[in-house]
C-alpha positions as CSV (number, residue, x, y, z in Angstrom):
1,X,-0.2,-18.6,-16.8
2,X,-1.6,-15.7,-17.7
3,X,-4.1,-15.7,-14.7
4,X,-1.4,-15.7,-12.5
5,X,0.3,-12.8,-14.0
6,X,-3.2,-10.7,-14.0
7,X,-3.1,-11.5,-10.3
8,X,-0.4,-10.2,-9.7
9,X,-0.7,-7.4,-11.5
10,X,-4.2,-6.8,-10.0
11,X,-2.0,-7.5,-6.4
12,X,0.5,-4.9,-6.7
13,X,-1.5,-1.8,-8.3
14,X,-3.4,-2.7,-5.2
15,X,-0.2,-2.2,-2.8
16,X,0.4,0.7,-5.1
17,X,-3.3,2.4,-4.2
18,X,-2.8,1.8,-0.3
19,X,0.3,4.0,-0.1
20,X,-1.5,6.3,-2.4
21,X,-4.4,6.0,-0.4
22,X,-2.5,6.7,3.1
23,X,-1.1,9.7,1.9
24,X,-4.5,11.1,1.0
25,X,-6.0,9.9,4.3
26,X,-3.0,11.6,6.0
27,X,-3.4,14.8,4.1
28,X,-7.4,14.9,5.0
29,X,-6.6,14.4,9.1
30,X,-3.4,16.7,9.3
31,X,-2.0,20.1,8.0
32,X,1.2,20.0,6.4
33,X,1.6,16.1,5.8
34,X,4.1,15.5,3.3
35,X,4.5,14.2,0.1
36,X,5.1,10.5,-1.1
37,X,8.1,10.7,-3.5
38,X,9.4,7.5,-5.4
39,X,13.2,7.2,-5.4
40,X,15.4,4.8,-7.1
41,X,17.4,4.6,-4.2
42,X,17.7,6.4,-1.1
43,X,21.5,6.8,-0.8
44,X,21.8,10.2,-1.9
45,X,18.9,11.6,-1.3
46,X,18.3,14.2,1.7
47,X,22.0,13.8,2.5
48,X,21.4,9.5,3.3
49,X,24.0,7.2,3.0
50,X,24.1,3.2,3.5
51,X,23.6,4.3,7.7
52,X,19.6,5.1,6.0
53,X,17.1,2.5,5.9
54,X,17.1,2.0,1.8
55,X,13.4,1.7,1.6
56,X,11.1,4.1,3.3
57,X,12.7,7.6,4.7
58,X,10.9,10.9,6.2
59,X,13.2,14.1,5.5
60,X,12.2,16.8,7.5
61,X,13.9,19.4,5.2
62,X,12.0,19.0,2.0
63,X,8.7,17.6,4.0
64,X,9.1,14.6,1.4
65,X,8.6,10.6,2.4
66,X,10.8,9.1,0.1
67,X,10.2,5.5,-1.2
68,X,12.0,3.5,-3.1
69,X,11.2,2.3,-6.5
70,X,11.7,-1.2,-5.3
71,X,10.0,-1.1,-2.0
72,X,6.5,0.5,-3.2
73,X,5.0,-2.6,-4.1
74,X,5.9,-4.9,-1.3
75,X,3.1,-5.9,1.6
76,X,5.6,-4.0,4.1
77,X,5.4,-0.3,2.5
78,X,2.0,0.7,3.4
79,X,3.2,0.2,7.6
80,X,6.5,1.9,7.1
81,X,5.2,4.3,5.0
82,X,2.4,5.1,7.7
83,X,4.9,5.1,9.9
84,X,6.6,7.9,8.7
85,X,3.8,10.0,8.5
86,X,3.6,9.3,12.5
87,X,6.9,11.4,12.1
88,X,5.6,14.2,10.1
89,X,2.6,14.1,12.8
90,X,4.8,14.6,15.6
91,X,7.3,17.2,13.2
92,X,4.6,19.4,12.1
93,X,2.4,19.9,15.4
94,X,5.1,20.4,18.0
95,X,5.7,16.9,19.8
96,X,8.7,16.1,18.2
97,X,10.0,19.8,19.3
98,X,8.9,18.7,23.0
99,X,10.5,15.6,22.7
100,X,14.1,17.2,21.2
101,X,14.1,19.4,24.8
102,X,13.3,16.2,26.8
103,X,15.7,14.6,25.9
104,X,18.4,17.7,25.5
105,X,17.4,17.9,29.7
106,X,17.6,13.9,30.3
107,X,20.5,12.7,28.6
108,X,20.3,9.7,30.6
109,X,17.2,9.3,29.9
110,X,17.2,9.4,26.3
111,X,16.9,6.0,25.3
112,X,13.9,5.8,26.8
113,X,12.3,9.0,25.8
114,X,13.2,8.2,22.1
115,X,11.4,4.9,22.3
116,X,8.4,6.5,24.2
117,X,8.5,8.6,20.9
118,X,8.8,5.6,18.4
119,X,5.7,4.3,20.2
120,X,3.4,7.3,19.9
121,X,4.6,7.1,16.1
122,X,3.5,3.7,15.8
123,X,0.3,4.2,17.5
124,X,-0.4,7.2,14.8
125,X,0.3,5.1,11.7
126,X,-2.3,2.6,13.3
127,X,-4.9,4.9,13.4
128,X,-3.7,6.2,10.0
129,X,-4.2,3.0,8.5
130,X,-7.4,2.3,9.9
131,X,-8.6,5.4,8.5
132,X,-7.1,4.1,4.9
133,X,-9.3,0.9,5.6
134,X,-6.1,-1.5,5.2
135,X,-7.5,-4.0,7.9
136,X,-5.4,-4.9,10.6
137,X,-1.5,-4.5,9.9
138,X,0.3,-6.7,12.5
139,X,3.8,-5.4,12.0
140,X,5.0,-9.1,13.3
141,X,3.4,-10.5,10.8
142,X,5.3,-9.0,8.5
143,X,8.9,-8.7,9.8
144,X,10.5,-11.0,11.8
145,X,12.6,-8.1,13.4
146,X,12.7,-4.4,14.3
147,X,12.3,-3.0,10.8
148,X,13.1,0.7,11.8
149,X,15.9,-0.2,13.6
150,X,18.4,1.9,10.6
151,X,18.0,6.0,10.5
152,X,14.7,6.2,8.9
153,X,13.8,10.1,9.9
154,X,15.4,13.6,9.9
155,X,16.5,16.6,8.8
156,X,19.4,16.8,5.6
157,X,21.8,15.7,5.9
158,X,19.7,12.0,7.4
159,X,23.0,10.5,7.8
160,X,23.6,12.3,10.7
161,X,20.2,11.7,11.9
162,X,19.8,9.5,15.2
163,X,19.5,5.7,14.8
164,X,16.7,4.6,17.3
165,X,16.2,0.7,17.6
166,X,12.5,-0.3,19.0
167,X,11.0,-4.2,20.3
168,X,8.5,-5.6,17.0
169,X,6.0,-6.7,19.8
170,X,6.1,-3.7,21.3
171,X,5.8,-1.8,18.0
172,X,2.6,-4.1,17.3
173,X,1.0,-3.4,20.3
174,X,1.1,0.4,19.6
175,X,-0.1,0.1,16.2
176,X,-3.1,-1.9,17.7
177,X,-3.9,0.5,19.8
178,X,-4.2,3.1,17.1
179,X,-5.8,1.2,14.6
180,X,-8.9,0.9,17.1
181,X,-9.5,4.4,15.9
182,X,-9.0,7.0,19.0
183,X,-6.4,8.9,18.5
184,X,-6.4,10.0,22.1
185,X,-5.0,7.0,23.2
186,X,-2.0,7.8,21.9
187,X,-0.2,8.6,24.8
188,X,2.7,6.3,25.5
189,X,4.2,7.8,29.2
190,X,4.7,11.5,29.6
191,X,4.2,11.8,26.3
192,X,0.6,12.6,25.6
193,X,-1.8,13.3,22.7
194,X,-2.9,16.8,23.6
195,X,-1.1,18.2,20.7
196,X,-1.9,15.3,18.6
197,X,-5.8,16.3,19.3
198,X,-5.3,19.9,19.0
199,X,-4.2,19.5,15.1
200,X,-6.4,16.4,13.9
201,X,-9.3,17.9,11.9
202,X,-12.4,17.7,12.6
């Protein structure tokens, strides 16, 4: 018995270090990455109500990625967690301002700019958690649907936030393609990594 407590105590400060360690790796590629803060719940915070995905959120207003208590420990943070970061990426070096006048010109476009979008963020945490040597993360392997598919970025107040729905295979094959390490293929469509290059360090 107590073997299989130390485990899983052993287990989980283990979880613990990989979404400490992302945010470090994040940090050392990429000016002005935010900070991981620990919640005990998300409603509430950054103007989010029950509309906000409760676990993992990116609020562009305080530059903060806020987890929840409950969340931090679970197999599933260090992806959305990374994911998020592919937000503040894209935020904080101009592709998420290119994107916002896309899709202001292309309203009927809009679903599919926004999922171009959610691609080059999934291809960003990939490479992101390559660089935290987390081996490969198959998001469907561990959801069996769209996780992101509630408001999980924005500015306060989040709740008003867009709510962007993506396909799990889709999601997985863009994380791949990031996790093989060249950030320069992250360039789903029109939308491509230039500015991504431009601020990775060297």
């Amino acid at each position: 018995m107590r073997l299989i407590i130390t485990f899983t105590m052993v287990a989980q400060m283990a979880l613990a270090d990989s979404v400490t360690n992302l945010s470090v790796v994040a940090k050392a590629a990429f000016d002005r990455m935010p900070t991981v803060q620990r919640v005990d719940q998300m409603a509430g915070q950054c103007g989010a109500d029950s509309s906000v995905d409760p676990r993992v959120t990116y609020c562009t207003t305080a530059n903060r990625i806020l987890v929840a208590d409950g969340f931090w420990n679970t197999p599933q943070a260090p992806y959305l967690v990374a994911h998020a970061y592919g937000h503040a990426v894209q935020v904080q070096h101009g592709v998420a301002d290119f994107a916002l006048r896309e899709i202001r010109n292309r309203r009927s476009e809009e679903t599919m700019l926004r999922g171009l979008v959610e691609r080059q963020v999934d291809c960003i945490a990939g490479f992101l958690l390559a660089r935290a040597d987390l081996g490969d993360v198959a998001p469907t392997a561990l959801f069996a649907d769209d996780p992101l598919d509630r408001i999980h970025w924005g500015r306060d107040p989040l709740r008003l936030s867009p709510q962007v729905s993506g396909d799990l295979a889709a999601r997985a094959e863009w994380v791949a393609i990031g996790q093989a390490g060249d950030l320069a293929a992250c360039s789903p469509g029109e939308f491509t990594a230039d500015l991504l290059m431009d601020a990775l360090r060297p």
